[in-house]
C-alpha positions in Angstrom: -133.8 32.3 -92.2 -135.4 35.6 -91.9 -134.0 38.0 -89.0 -138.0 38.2 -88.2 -137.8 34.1 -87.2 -134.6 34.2 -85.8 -135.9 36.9 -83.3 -138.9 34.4 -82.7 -136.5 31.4 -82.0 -135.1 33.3 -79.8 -137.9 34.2 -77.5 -138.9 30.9 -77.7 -135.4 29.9 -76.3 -135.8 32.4 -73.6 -139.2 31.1 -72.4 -138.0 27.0 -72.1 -138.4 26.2 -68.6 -134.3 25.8 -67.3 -131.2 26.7 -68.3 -130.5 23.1 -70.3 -133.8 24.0 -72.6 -132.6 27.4 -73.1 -129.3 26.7 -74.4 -130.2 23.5 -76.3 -132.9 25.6 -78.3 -130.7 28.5 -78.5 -128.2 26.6 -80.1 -130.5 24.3 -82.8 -133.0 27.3 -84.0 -130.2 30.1 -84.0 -126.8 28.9 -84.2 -127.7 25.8 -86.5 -125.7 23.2 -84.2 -126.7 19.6 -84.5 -128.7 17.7 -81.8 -125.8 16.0 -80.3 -123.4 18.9 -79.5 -126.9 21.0 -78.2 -127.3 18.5 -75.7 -123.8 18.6 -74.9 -123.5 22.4 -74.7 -126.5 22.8 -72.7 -125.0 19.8 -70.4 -121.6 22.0 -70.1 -124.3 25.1 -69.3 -125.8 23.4 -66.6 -122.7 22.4 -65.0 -121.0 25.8 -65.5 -124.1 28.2 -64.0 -126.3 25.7 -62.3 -130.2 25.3 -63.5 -131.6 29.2 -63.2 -133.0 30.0 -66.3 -131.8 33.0 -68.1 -134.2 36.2 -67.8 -132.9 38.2 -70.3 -131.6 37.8 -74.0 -128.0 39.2 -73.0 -127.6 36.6 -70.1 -128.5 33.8 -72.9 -126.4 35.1 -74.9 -123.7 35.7 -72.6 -124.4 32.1 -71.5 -123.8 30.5 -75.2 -120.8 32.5 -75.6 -119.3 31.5 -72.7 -120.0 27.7 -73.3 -119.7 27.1 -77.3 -117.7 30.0 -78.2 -120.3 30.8 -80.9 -120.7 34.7 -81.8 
């Protein structure tokens, strides 16, 4: 994957519509994590900062760290 498209996945991410969409697309188009553990992660997200969606790339990112311990 190009660093061009993984920018674009990643703006995609940060548009979704809650916290749960962010992190679940965040974690398939970036990080390459399967369907099952997204939905868990972004499950783990939503219990750990509520449903506010992320404004900013650092706060998703911060976010994903924080749940999955991906870098």
């Amino acid at each position: 994957m190009t660093n061009q498209n993984n920018t674009a996945l990643r703006d995609i991410a940060l548009l979704a519509p809650n916290l749960w969409g962010q992190v679940y697309l965040l974690c398939r188009g970036t990080h390459g994590i399967d369907h099952e553990y997204s939905m868990a992660l972004a499950d783990d997200a939503m219990r750990a900062f509520g449903e506010d969606r992320c404004e900013t790339h650092d706060d998703l990112d911060f976010v994903i760290v924080e749940i999955a311990r991906v870098d």
